[in-house]
C-alpha positions as CSV (number, residue, x, y, z in Angstrom):
1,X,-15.7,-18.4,3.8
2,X,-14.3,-21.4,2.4
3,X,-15.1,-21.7,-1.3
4,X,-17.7,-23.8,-2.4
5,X,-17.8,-22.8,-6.0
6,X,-15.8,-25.1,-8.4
7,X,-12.8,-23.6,-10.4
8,X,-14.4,-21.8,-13.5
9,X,-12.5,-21.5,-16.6
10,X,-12.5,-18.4,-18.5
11,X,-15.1,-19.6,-20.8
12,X,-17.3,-19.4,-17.0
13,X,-16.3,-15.8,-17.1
14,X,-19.0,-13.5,-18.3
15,X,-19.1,-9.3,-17.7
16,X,-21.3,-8.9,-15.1
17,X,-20.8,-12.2,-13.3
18,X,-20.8,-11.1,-9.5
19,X,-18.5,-12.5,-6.6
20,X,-18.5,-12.1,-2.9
21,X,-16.3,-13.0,0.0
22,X,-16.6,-14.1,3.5
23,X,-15.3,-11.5,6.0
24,X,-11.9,-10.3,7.6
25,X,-11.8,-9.3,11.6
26,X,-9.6,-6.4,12.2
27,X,-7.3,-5.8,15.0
28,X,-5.4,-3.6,16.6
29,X,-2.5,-5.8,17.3
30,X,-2.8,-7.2,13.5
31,X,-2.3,-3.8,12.4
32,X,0.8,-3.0,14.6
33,X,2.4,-6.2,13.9
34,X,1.7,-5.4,9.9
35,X,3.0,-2.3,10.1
36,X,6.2,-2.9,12.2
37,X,7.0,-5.4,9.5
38,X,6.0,-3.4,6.5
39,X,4.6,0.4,6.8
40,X,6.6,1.3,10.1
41,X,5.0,5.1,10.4
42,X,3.7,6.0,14.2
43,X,-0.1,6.7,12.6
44,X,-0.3,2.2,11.9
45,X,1.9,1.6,15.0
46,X,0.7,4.0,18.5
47,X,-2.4,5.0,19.6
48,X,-1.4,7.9,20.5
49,X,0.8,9.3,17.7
50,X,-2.1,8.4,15.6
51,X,-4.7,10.5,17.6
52,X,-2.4,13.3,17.1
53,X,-2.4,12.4,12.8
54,X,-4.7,13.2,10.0
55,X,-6.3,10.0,11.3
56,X,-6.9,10.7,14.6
57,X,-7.1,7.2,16.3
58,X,-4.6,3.9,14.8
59,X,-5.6,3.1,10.9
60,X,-4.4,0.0,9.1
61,X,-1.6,0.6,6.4
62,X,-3.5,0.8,3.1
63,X,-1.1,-2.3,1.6
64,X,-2.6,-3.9,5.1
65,X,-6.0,-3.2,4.0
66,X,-4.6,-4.2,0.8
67,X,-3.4,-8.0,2.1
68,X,-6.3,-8.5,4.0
69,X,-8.3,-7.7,0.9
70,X,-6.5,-10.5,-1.7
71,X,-7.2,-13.1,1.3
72,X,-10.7,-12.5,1.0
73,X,-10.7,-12.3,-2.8
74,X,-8.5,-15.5,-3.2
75,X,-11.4,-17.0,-0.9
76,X,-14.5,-15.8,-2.6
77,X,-16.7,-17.8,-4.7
78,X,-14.8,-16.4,-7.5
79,X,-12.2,-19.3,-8.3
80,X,-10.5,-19.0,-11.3
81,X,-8.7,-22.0,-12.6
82,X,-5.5,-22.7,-11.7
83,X,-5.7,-19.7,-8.9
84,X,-5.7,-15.9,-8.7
85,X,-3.1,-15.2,-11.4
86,X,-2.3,-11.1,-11.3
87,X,-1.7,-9.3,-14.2
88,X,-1.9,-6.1,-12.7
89,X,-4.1,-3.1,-11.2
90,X,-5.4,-0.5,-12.9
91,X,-6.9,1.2,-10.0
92,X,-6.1,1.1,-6.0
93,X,-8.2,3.5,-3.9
94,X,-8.6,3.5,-0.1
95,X,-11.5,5.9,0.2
96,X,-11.8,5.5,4.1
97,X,-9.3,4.0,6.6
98,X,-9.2,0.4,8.4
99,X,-9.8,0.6,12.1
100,X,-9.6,-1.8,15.2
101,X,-13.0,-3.6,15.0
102,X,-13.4,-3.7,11.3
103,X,-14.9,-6.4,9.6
104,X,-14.4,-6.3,6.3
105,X,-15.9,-8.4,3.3
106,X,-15.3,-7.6,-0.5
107,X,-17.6,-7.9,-3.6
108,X,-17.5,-7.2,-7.1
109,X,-17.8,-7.8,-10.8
110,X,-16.3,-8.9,-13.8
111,X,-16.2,-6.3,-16.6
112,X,-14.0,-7.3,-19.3
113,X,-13.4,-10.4,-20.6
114,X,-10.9,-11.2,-23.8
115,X,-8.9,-14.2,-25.2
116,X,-5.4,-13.6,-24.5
117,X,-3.2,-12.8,-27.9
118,X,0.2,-13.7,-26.5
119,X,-1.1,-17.2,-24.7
120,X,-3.8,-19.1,-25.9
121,X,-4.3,-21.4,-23.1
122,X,-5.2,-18.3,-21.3
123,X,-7.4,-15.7,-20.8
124,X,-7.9,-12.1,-19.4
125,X,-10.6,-11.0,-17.0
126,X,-10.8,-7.7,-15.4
127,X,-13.0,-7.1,-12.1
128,X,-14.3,-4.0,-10.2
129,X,-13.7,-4.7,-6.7
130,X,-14.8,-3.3,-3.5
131,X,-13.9,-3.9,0.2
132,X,-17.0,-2.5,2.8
133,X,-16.3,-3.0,6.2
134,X,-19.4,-3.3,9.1
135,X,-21.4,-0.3,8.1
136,X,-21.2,-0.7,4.6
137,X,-18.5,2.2,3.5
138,X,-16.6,1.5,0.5
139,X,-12.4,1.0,2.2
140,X,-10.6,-0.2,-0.6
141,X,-11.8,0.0,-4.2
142,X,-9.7,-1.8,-7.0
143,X,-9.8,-3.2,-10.4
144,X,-7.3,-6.4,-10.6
145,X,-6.6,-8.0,-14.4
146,X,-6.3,-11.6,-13.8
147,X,-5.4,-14.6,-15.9
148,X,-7.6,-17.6,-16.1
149,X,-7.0,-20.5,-17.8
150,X,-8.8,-21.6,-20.6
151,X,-10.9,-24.7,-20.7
152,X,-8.6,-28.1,-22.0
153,X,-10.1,-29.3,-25.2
């Protein structure tokens, strides 16, 4: 989902403002190719070594999930000024694993908003985020601290 939503500022930011995404196909080759480049464990990369895991069938690499999951935020109707500027994560979870066939979208809320002390032209906004995929389970659940600009006087 292309954004339609015009930057907002920090001063746009309010707790409890909610965003959404558009939504992510999943593939098995997208997967392998992921994981031969960054997670190369048997489990992301054969079928059949991963029927034989803890995950019995192929599962995306969490930091797959994870990279599929920042498109999809960068792309939401969130749109903080001057882009999706990282502070940090205070959380990461993958409660359930990404399969072939997944289509995931993410959604979530802003729950802490604060002037910055360090940089004035900036501020800090904290969000709970959470990826579903088809059937609406929770696959990745995290809580990014972002800076926004502030508004130019």
């Amino acid at each position: 989902m292309p954004a339609t939503q015009p930057p907002r500022f920090f001063e746009d930011f309010t707790v409890g403002l909610r965003f959404r995404s558009g939504t992510a196909n999943v593939t098995a080759e997208g997967i392998k190719s992921f994981a031969a480049e960054f997670d190369p464990q048997a489990f992301h990369l054969d079928e059949n070594a991963a029927e034989r895991s803890l995950f019995a069938g192929l599962a995306a690499s969490g930091w797959h999930t994870a990279a599929i999951c920042m498109r999809l935020f960068v792309e939401s109707d969130l749109q903080p000024a001057g882009g999706t500027i990282g502070a940090g994560v205070e959380e990461l979870r993958w409660p359930k694993a990404v399969r072939p066939g997944d289509v995931l979208r993410v959604e979530g809320e802003v729950t802490d908003v604060r002037a910055s002390r360090s940089r004035p032209e900036l501020g800090i906004v904290k969000l709970r985020a959470t990826a579903y995929n088809q059937r609406n389970e929770p696959v990745q659940i995290w809580t990014p601290v972002l800076m926004v600009r502030r508004r130019p006087a």
